[in-house]
N, C-alpha and C positions, 0 to 999 in steps of 0.2 A: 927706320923712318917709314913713315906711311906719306903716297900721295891723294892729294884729294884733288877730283874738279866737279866743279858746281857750276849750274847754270842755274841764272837766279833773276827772278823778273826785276827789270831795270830798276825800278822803286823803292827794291829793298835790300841792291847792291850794297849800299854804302853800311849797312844795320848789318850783314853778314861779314862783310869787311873788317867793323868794329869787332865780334863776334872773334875773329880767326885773331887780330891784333892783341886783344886781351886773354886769349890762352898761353898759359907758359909753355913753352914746347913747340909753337907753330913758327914757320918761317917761309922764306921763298915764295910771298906772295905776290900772284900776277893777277890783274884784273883786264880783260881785254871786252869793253862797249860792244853790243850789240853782234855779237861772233855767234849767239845759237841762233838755231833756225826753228830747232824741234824738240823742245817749247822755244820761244821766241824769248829772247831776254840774253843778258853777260855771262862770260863765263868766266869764272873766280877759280883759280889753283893757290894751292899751296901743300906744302911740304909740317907733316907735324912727327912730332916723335911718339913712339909708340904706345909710351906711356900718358899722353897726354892728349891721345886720340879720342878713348871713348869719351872724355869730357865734353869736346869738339863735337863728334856727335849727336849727342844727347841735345846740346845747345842748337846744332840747327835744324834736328827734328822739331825741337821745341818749337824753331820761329816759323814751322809748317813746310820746310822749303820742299820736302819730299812729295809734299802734293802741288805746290805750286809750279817747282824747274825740277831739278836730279841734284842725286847725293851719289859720286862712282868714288869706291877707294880702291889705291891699289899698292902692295908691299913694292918698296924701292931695296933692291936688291944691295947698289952701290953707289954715294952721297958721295963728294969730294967736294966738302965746303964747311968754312970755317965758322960759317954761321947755321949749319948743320949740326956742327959737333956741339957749338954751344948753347942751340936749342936743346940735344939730351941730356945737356948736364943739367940746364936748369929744370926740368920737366923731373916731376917726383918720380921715385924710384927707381927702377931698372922695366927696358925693355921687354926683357925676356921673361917677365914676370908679369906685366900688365895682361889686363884682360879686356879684349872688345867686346862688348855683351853683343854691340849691334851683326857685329862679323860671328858672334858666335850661335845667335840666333838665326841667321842665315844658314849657317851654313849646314847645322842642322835640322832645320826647316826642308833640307834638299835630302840630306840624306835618311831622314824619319817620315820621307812619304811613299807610303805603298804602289809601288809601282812596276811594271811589266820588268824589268833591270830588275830592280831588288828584290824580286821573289825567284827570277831565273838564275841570280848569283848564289840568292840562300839555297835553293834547290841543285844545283849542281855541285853546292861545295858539299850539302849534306850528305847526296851522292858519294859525293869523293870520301865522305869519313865514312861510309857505308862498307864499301872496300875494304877500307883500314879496317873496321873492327872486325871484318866475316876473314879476313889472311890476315890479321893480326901483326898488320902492319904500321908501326910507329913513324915512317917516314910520310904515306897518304895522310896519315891522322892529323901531322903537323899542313902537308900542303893543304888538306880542306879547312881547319880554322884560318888558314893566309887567307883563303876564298874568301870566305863569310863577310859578309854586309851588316851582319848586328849589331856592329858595335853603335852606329848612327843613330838606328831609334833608342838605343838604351841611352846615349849621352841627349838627344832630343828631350827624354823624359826627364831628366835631371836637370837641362838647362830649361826646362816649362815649372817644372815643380821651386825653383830658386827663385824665377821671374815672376810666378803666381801666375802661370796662366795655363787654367785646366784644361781649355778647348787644346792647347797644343799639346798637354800633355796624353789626352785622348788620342790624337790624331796618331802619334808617336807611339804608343801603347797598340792602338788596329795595327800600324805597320808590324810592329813584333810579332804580335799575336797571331794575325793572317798570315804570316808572311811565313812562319814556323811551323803553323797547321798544315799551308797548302806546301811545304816542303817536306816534311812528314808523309803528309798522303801521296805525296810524288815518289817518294824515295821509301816506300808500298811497295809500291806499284812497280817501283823499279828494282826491288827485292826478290818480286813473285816472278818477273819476267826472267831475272837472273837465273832464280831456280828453274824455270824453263829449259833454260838453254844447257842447265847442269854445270853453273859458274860457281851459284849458291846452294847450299846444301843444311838440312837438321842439325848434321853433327859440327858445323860450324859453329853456329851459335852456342850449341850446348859444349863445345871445349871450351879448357879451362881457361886459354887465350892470356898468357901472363904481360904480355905487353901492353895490353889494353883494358885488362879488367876493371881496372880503375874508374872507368866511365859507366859504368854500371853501381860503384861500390861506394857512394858520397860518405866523406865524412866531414869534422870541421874544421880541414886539411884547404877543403874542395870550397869552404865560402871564403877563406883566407885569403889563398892562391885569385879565388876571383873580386877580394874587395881590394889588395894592392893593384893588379891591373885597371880595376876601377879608377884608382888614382893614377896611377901611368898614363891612362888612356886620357884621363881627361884634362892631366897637364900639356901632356903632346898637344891635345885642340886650342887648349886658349894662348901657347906657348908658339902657334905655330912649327910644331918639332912633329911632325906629319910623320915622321921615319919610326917615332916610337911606336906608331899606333899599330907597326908589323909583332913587334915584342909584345904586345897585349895581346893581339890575335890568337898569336902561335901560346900563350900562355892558360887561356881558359877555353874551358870545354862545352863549349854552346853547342856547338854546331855537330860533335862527335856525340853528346849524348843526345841529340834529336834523333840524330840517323841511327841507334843502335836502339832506341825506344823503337822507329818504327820498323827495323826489321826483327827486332824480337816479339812484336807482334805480330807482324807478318806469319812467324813460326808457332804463336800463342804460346811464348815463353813472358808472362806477364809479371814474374818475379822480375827480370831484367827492362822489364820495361817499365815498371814500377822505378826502379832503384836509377834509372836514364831521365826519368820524369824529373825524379827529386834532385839527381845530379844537374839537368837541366835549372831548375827552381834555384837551385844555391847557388848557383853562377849569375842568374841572371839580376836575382836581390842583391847578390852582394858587388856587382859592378854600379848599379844603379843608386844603394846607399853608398858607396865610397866615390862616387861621382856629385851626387847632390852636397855631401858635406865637402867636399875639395870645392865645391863652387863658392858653398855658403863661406868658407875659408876665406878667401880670396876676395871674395867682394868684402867682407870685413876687414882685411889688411888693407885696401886702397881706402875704402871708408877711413880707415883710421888716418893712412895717410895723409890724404886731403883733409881733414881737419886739421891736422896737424900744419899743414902747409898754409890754410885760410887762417889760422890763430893767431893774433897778436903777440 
């Protein structure tokens, strides 16, 4: 179940009222006169089920309220009510299956903007797979994709590209893009320093490194591996199943084949950094197509749904 509270200028209480009354799936509504301060106006709660939330939504953006009072949702962990239970039965489908477009636009709105945080996560985890490929360590490899923050602008661009809205899908696409260049040229710089200190060495690079080579060597093994994650990843966001998004991490090779592009150029070994490039490239298309079509997916199943539900 999802809870809602709305403050709603006094005039148009009773019109949001009706609003939350005629959705199947809402319940536990309170209305309490004159309680906000800031905006001034009532504040309206209620309790809807999860599949019959983005409905709910969409309907009270529509009557403007988000510029007028406030829209706060928030997941209700634990319900003990009978008129709970019988709100998700009647509300189409399954919970765990609905999608909030408005919660999923949010949330990747936070996580697909270029920001001090998300360049210093991509750049230290890059770091950490830096490691991994120069000692040919499979254990760093997997802790630096846990690190990585990509996966946000990639499912950003997939949830702008279903919604049709290119400014977001721009804004989501700089965050990638900058956010991989200046983790690259960080994890340089953090390569050259290495060899300074005599941590990193030539003959690194150039061994044959079985553990790891695979991030240099794409095949189409490598867009496979990252069009299922693509869908993993981007059931876990709409599904609220947050814990999967660890298992898509640790699965595809963003962030390993960054860091092994830029210390094999660092060494102007540009065969490997070519072949890091492309392994980069086929992870990163194939999360973002198997992210867009799981979306288009799903907004067609409830489309269908609700017709089905409105049909005589």
């Amino acid at each position: 179940m999802l809870h809602l509270r709305l403050i709603v200028p006094s005039g148009a209480t009773d019109d949001v009222v009706r609003l939350i009354e005629r959705t199947v799936g809402a319940t536990h509504v309170v209305v309490l006169p004159g309680a906000a301060r800031n905006p001034v106006g009532d504040v309206v709660m209620c309790d809807v089920a999860r599949e019959a939330g983005d409905e709910l939504l969409a309907g009270l953006r529509a009557s403007g309220l988000e510029e007028t009072g406030s829209i706060a949702v928030e997941n209700i962990d634990l319900t003990l009510s009978k008129r709970a239970d019988k709100a998700e039965e009647e509300a189409p489908g399954e919970g765990a299956d609905a999608v909030l477009w408005e919660h999923l636009a949010e949330a990747t709105h936070e996580e697909s903007t270029l920001t001090v945080t998300y360049v210093a996560f991509l750049a230290v985890a890059t770091m950490l797979a830096a490691c991994g490929v120069m000692l040919d360590n499979a254990v760093l490899i997997v802790g630096a994709m846990a690190v990585g923050p990509e996966f946000g602008p990639l499912a950003g661009i997939s949830t702008a590209l279903v919604q049709r809205a290119p400014h977001l899908v721009w804004r989501s696409l700089w965050a990638l893009l900058a956010g991989f260049a200046a983790a690259m040229v960080l994890t340089a710089g953090f390569s050259g320093l290495m060899d300074v200190f005599g941590l990193f060495e030539r003959s690194m690079v150039e061994a044959a490194r079985p553990n790891t080579s695979f991030i240099w060597k794409p095949d189409a093994m490598s867009f496979v591996v990252a069009f299922l994650a693509g869908i993993a990843g981007t059931l876990s966001l709409t599904s609220a199943k947050s814990g999967a998004l660890i298992g898509v991490a640790i699965s595809v090779t963003t962030v390993p084949a960054a860091a092994n592009a830029a210390v094999a150029f660092s060494y102007t070994d540009y065969s490997q950094t070519w072949g890091s490039v492309w392994q980069l490239l086929a992870n990163l298309g194939g999360i973002v197509l198997a992210g867009t079509l799981t979306l288009l997916a799903q907004k067609l199943l409830w489309s269908g749904q609700r017709r089905r539900r409105t049909s005589p």
